[in-house]
PDB file of N, CA, C and O in Angstrom:
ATOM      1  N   UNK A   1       0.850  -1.178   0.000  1.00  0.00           N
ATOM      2  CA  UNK A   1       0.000   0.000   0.000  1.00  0.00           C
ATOM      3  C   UNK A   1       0.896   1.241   0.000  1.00  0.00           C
ATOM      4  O   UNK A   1       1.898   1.374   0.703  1.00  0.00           O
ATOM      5  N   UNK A   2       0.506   1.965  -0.708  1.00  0.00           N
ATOM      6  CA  UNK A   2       1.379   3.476  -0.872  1.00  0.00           C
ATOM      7  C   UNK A   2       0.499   4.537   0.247  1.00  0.00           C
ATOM      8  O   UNK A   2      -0.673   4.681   0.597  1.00  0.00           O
ATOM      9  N   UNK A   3       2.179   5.321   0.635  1.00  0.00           N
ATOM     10  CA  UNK A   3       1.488   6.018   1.635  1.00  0.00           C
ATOM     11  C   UNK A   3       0.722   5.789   2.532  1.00  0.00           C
ATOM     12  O   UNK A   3      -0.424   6.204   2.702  1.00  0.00           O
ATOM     13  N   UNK A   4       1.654   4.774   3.445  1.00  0.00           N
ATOM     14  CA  UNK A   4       0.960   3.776   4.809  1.00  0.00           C
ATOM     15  C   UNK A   4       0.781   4.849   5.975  1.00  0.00           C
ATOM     16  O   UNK A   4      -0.302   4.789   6.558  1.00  0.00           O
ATOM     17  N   UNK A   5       1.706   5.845   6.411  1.00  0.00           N
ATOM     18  CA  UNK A   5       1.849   6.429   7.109  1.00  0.00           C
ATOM     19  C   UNK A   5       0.598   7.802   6.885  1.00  0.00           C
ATOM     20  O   UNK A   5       0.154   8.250   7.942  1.00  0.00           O
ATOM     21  N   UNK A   6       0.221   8.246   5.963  1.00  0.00           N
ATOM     22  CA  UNK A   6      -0.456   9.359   5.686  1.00  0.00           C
ATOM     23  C   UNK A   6      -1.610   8.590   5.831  1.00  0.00           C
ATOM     24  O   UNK A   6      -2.388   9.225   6.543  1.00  0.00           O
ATOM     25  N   UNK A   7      -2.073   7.554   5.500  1.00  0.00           N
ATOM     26  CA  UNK A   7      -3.437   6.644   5.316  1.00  0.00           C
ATOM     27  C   UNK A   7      -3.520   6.445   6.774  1.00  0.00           C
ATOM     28  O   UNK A   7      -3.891   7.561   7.138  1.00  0.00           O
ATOM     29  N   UNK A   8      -3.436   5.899   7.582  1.00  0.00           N
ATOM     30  CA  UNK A   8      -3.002   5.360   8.904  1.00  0.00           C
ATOM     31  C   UNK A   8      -3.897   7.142   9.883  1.00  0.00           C
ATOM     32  O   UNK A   8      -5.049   7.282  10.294  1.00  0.00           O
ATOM     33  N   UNK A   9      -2.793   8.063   9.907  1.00  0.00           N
ATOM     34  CA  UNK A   9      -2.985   8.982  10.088  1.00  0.00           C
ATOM     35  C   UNK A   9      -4.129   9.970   9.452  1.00  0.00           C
ATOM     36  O   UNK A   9      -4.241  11.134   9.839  1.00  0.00           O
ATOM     37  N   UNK A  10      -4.729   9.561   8.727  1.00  0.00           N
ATOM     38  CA  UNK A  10      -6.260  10.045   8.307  1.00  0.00           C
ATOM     39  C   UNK A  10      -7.692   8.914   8.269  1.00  0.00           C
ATOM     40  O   UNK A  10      -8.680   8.875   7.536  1.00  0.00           O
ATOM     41  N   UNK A  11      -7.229   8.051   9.455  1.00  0.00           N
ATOM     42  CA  UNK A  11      -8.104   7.175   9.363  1.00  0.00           C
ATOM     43  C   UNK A  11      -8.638   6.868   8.133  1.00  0.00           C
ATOM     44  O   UNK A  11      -9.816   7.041   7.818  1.00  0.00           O
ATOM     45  N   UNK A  12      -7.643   6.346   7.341  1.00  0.00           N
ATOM     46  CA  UNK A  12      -8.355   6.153   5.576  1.00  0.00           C
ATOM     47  C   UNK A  12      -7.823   4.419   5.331  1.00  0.00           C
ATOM     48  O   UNK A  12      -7.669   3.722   4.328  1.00  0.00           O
ATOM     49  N   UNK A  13      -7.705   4.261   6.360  1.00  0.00           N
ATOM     50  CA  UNK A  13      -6.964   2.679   6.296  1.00  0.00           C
ATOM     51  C   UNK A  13      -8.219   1.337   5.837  1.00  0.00           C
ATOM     52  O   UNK A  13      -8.833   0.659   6.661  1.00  0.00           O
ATOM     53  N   UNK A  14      -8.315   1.257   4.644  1.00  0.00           N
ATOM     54  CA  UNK A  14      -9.474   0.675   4.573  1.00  0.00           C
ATOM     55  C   UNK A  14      -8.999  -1.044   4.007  1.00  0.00           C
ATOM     56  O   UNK A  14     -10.004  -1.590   4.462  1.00  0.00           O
ATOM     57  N   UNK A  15      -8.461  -1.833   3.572  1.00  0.00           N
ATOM     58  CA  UNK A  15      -7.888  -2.940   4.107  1.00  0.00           C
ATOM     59  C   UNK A  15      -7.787  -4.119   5.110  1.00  0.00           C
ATOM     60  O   UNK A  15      -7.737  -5.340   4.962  1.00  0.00           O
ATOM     61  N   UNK A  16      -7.774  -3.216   6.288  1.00  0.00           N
ATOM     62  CA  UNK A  16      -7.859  -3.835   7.652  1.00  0.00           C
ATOM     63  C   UNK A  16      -9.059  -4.098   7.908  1.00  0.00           C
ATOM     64  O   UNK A  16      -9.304  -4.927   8.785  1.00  0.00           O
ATOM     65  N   UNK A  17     -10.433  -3.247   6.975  1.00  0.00           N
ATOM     66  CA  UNK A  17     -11.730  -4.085   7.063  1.00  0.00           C
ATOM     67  C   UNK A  17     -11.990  -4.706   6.158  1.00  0.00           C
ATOM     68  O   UNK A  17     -13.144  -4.447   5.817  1.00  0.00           O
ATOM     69  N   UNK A  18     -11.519  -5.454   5.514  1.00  0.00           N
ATOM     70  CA  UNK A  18     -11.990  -6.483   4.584  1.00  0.00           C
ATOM     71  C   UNK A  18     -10.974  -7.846   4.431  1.00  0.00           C
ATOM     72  O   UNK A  18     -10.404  -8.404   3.493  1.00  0.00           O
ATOM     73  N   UNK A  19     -11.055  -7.996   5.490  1.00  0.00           N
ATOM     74  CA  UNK A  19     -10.673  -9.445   6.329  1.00  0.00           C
ATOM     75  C   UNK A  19     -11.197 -10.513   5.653  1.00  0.00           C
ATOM     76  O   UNK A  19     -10.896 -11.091   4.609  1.00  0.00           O
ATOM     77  N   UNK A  20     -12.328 -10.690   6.754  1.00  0.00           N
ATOM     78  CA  UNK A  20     -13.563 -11.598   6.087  1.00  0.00           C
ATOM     79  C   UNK A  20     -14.673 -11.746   4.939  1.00  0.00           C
ATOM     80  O   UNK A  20     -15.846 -12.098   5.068  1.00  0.00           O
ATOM     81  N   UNK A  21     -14.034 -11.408   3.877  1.00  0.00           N
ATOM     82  CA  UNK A  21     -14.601 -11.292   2.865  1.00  0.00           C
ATOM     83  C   UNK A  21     -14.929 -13.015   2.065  1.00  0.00           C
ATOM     84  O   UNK A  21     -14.104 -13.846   1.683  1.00  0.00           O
ATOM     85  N   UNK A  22     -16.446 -13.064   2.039  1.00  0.00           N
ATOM     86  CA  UNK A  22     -16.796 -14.470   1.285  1.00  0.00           C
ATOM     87  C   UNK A  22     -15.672 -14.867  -0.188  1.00  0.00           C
ATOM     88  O   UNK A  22     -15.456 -14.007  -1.042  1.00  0.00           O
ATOM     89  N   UNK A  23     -15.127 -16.114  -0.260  1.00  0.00           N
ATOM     90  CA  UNK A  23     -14.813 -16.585  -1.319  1.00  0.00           C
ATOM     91  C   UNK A  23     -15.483 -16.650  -2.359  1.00  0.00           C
ATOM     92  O   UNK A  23     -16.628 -17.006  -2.080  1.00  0.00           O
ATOM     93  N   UNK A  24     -15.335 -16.478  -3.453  1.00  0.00           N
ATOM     94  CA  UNK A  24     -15.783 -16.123  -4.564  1.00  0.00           C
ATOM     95  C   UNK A  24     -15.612 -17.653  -5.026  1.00  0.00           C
ATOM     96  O   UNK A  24     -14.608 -18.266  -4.662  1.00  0.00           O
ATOM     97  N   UNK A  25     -16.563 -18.261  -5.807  1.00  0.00           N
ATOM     98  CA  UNK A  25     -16.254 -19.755  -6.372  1.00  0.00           C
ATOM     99  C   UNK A  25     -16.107 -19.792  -8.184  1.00  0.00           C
ATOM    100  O   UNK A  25     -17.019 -19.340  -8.877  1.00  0.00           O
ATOM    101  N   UNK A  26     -15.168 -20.236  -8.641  1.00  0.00           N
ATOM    102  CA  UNK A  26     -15.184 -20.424 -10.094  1.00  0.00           C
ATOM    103  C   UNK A  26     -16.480 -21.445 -10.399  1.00  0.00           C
ATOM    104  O   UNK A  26     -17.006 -22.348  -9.749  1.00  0.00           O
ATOM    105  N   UNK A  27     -16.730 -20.845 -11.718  1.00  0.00           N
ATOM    106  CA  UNK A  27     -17.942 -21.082 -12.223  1.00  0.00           C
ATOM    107  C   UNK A  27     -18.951 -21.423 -11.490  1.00  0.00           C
ATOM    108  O   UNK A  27     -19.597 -22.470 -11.468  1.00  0.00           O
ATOM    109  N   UNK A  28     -19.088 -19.989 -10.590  1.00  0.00           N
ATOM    110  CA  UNK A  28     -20.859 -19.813 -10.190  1.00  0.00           C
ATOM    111  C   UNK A  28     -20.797 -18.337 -10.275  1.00  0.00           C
ATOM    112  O   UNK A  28     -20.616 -17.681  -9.249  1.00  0.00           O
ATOM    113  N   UNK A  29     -20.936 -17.772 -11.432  1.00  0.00           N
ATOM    114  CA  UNK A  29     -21.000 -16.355 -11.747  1.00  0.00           C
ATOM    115  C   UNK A  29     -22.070 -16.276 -10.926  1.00  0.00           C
ATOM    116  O   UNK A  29     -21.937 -16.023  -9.729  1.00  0.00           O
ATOM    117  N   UNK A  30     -23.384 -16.513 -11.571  1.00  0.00           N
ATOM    118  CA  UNK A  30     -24.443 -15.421 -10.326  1.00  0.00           C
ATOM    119  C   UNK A  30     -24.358 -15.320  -9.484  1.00  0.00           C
ATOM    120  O   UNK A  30     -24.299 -14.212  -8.950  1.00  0.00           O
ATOM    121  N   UNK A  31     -24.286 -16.706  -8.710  1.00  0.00           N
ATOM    122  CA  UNK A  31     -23.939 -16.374  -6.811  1.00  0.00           C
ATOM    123  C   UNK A  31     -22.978 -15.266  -6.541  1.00  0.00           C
ATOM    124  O   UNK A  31     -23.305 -14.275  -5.888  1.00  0.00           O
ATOM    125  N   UNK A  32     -21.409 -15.497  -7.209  1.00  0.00           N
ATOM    126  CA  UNK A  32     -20.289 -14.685  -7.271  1.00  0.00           C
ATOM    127  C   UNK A  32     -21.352 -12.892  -7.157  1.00  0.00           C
ATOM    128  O   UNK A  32     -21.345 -12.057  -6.253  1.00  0.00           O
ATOM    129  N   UNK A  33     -22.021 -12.906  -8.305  1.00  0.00           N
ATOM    130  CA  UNK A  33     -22.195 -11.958  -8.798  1.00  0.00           C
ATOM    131  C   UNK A  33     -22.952 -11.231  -7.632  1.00  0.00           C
ATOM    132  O   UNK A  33     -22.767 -10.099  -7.185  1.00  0.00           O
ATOM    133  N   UNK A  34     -23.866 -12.204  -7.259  1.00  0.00           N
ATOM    134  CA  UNK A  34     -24.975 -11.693  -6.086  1.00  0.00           C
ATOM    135  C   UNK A  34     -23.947 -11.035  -4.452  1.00  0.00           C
ATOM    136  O   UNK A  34     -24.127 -10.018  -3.782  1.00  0.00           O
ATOM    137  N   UNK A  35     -23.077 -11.972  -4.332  1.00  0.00           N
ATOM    138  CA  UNK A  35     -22.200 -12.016  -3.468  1.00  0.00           C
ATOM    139  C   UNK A  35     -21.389 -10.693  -3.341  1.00  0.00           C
ATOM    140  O   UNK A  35     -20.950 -10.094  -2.359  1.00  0.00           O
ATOM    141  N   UNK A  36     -21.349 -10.485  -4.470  1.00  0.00           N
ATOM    142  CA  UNK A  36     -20.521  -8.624  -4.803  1.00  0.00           C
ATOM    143  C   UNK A  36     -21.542  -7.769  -4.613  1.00  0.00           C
ATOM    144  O   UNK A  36     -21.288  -6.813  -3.880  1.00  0.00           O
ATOM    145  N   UNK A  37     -22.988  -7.866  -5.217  1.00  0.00           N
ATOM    146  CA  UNK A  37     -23.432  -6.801  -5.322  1.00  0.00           C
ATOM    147  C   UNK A  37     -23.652  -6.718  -3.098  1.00  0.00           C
ATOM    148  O   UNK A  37     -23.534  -5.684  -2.440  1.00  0.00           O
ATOM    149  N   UNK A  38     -23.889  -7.775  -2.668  1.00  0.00           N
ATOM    150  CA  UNK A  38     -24.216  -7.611  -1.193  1.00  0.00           C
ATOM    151  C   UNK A  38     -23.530  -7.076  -0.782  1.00  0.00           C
ATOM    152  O   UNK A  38     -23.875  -6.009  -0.274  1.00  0.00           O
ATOM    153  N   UNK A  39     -22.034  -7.509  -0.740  1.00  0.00           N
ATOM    154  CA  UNK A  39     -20.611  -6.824  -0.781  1.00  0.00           C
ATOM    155  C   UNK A  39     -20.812  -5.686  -0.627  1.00  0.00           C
ATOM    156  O   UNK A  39     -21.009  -5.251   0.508  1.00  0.00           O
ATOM    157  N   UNK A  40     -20.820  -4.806  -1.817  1.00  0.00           N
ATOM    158  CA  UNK A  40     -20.569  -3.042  -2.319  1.00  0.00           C
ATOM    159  C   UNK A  40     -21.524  -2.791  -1.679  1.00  0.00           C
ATOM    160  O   UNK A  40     -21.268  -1.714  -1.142  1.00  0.00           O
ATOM    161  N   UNK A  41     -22.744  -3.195  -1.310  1.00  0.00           N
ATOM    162  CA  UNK A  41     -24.211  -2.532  -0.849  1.00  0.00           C
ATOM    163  C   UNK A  41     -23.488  -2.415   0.352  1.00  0.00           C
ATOM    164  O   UNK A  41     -23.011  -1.302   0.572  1.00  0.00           O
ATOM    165  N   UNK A  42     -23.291  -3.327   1.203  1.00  0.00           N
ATOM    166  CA  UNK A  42     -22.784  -3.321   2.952  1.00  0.00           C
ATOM    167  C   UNK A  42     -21.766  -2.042   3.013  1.00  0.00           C
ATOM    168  O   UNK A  42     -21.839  -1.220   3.926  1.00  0.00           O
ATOM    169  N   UNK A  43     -21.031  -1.972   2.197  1.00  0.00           N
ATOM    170  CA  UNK A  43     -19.384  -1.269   2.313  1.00  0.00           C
ATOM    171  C   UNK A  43     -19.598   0.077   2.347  1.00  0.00           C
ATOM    172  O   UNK A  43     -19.054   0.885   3.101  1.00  0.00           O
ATOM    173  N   UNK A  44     -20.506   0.312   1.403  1.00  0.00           N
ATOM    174  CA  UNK A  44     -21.368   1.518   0.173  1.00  0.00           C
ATOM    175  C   UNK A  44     -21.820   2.577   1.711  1.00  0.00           C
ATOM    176  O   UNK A  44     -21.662   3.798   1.727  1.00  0.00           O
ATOM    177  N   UNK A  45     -22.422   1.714   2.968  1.00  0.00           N
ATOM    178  CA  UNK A  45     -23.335   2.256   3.743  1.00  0.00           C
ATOM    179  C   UNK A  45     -22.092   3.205   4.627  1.00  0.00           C
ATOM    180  O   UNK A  45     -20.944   2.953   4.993  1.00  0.00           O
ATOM    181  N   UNK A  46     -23.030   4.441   4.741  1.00  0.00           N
ATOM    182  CA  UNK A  46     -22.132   5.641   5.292  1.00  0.00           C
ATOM    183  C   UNK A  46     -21.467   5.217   6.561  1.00  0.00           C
ATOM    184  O   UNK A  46     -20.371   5.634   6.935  1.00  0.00           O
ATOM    185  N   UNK A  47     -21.926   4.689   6.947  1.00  0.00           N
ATOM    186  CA  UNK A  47     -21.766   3.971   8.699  1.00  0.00           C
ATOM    187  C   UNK A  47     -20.659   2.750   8.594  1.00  0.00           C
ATOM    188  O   UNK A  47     -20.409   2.281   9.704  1.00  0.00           O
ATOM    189  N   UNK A  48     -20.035   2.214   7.649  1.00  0.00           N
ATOM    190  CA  UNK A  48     -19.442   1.277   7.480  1.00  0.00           C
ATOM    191  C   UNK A  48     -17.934   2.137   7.414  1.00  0.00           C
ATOM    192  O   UNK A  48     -17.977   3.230   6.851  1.00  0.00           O
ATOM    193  N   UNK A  49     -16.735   1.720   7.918  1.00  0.00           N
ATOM    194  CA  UNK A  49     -15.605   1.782   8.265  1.00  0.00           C
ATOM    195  C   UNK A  49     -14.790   2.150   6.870  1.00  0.00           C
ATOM    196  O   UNK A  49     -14.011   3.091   6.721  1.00  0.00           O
ATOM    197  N   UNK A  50     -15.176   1.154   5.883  1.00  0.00           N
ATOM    198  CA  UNK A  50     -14.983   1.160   4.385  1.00  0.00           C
ATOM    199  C   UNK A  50     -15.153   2.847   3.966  1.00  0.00           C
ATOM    200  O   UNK A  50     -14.281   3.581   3.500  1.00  0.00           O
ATOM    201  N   UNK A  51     -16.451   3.152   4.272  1.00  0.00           N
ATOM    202  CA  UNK A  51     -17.025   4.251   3.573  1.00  0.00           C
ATOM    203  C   UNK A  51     -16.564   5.258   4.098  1.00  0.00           C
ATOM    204  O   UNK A  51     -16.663   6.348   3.534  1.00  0.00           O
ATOM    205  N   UNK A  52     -16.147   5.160   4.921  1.00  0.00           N
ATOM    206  CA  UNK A  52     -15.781   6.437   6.208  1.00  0.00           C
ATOM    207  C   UNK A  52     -14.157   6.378   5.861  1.00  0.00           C
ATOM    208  O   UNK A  52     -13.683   7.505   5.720  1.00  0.00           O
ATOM    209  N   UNK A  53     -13.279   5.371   5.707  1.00  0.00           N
ATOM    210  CA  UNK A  53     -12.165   5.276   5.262  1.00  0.00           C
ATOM    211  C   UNK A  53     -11.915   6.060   3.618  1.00  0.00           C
ATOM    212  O   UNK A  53     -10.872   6.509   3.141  1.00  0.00           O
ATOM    213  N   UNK A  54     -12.845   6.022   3.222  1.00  0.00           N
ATOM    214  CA  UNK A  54     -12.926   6.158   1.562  1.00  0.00           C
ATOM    215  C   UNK A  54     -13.197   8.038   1.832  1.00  0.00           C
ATOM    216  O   UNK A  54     -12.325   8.760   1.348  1.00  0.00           O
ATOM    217  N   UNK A  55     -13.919   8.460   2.291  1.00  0.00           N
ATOM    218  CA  UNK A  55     -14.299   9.840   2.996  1.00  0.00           C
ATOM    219  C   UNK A  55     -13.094  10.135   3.507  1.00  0.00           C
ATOM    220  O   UNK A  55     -12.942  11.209   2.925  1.00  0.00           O
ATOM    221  N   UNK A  56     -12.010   9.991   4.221  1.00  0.00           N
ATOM    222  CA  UNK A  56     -11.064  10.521   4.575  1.00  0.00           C
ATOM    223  C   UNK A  56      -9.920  10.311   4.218  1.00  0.00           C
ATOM    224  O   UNK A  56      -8.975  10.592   4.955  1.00  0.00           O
ATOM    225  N   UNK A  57      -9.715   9.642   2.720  1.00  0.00           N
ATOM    226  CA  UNK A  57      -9.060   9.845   2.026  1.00  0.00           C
ATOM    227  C   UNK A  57      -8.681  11.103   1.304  1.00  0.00           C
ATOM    228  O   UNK A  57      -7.553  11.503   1.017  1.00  0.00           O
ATOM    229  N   UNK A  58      -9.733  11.592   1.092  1.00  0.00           N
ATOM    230  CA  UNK A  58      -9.840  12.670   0.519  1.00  0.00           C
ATOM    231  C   UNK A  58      -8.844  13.846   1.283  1.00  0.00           C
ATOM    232  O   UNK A  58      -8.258  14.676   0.588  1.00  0.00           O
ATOM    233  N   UNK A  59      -8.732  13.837   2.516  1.00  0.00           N
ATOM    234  CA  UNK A  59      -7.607  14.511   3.580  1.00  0.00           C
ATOM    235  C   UNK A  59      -6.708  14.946   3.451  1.00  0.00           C
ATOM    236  O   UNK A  59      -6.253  16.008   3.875  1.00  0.00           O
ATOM    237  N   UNK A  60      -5.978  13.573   2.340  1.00  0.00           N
ATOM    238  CA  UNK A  60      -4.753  13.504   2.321  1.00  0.00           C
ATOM    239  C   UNK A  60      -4.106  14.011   1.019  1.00  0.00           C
ATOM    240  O   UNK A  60      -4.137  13.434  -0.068  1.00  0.00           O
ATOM    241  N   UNK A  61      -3.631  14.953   1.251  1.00  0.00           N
ATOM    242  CA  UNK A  61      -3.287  15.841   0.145  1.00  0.00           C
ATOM    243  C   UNK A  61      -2.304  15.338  -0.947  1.00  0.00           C
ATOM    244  O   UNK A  61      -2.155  15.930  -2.016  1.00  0.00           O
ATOM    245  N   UNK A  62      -1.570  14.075  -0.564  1.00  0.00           N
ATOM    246  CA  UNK A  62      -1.124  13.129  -2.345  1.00  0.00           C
ATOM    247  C   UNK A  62      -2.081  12.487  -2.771  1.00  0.00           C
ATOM    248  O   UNK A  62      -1.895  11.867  -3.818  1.00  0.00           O
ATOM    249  N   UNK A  63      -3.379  12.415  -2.139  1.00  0.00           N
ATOM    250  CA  UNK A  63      -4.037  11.345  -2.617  1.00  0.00           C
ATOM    251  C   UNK A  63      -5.351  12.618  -3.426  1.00  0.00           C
ATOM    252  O   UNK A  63      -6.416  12.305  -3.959  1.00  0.00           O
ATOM    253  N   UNK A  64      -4.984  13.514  -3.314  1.00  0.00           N
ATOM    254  CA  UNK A  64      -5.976  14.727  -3.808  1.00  0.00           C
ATOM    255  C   UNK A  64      -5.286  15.313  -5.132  1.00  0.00           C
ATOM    256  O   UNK A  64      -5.823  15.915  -6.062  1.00  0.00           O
ATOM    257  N   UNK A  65      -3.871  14.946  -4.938  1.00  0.00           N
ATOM    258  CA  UNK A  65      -2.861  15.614  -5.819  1.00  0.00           C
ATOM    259  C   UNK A  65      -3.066  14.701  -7.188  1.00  0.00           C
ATOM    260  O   UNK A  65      -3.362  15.166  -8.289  1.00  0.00           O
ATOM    261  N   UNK A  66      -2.879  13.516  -6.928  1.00  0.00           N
ATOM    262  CA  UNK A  66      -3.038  12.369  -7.905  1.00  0.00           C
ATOM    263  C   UNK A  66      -4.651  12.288  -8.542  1.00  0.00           C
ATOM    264  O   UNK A  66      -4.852  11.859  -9.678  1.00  0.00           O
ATOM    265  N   UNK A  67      -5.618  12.703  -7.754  1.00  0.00           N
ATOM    266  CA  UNK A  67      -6.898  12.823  -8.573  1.00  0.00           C
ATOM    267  C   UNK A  67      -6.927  14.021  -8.950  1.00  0.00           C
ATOM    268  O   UNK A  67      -8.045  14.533  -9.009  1.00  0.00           O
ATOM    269  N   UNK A  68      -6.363  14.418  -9.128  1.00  0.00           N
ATOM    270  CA  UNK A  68      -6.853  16.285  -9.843  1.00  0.00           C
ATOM    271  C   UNK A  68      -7.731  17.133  -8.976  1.00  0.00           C
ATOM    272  O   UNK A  68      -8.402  18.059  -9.432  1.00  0.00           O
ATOM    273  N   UNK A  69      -7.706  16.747  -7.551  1.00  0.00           N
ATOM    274  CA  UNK A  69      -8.366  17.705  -6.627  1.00  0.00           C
ATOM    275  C   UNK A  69      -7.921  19.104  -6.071  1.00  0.00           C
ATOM    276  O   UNK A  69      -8.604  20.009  -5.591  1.00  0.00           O
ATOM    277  N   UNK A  70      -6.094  18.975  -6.354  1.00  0.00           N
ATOM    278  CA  UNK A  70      -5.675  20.263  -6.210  1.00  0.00           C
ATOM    279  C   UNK A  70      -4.491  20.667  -6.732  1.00  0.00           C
ATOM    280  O   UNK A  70      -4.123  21.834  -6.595  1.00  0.00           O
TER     281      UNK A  70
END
């Protein structure tokens, strides 16, 4: 991960929640498929660690530099 120390320090560390993430099985696309969309829906929710990590990314001013934010 780039920029461990700046991530860490803006609570943007998002990694460390996605531990337990369901296995994905070759050839069962839909389940797979269903399995993601539950996935992104859970993560997606403002209240989730993910989302709040993803929100304070934005903080960090290489990671603003590299999207064209400033």
């Amino acid at each position: 991960m780039y920029l461990p120390d700046a991530i860490q320090a803006a609570k943007a560390e998002v990694l460390k929640h996605l531990n337990n993430l369901p296995e994905l099985k070759e050839d069962e696309d839909e389940k797979n498929l269903k399995t993601i969309e539950i996935i992104y829906k859970d993560i997606s929710e403002s209240k989730h660690p993910v989302s709040k990590a993803m929100e304070n990314m934005d903080g960090i001013e290489e990671i603003r530099i590299i999207e064209g934010k400033k």
